[in-house]
C-alpha positions as CSV (number, residue, x, y, z in Angstrom):
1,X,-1.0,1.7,-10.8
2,X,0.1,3.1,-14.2
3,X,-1.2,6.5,-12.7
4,X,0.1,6.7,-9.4
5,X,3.4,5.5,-11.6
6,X,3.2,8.5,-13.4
7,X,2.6,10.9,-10.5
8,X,5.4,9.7,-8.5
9,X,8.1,10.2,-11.4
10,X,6.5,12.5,-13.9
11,X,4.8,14.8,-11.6
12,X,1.1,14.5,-13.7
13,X,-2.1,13.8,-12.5
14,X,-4.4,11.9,-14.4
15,X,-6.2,14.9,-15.7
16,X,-2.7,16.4,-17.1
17,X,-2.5,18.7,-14.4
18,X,0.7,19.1,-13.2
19,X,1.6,18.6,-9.5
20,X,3.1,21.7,-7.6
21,X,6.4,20.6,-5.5
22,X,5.0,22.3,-2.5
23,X,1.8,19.9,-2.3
24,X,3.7,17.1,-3.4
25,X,7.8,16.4,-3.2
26,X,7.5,14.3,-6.8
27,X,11.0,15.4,-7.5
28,X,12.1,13.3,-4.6
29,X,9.9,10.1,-4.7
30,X,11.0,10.3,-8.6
31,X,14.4,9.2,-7.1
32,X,13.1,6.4,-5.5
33,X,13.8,2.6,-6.9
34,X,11.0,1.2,-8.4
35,X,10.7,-1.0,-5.8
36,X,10.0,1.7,-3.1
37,X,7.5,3.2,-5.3
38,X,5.8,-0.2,-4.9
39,X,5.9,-0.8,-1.7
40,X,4.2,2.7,-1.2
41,X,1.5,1.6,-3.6
């Protein structure tokens, strides 16, 4: 979960790659509660 954590606020894949905003709105779900973020995982 500690990845998908990181994905969802930070942006970075597991590899280091950063995320483009076009193939994946992390800015938004980054603005999420915590607990929303869960309940997605």
């Amino acid at each position: 979960m500690e990845d998908w954590e990181r994905a969802l606020t930070e942006g970075v894949l597991p590899d280091g790659h950063e995320m483009r905003l076009e193939h994946m709105p992390w800015n938004v779900t980054a603005a999420m509660t915590e607990l929303e973020r869960e309940v997605m995982w």
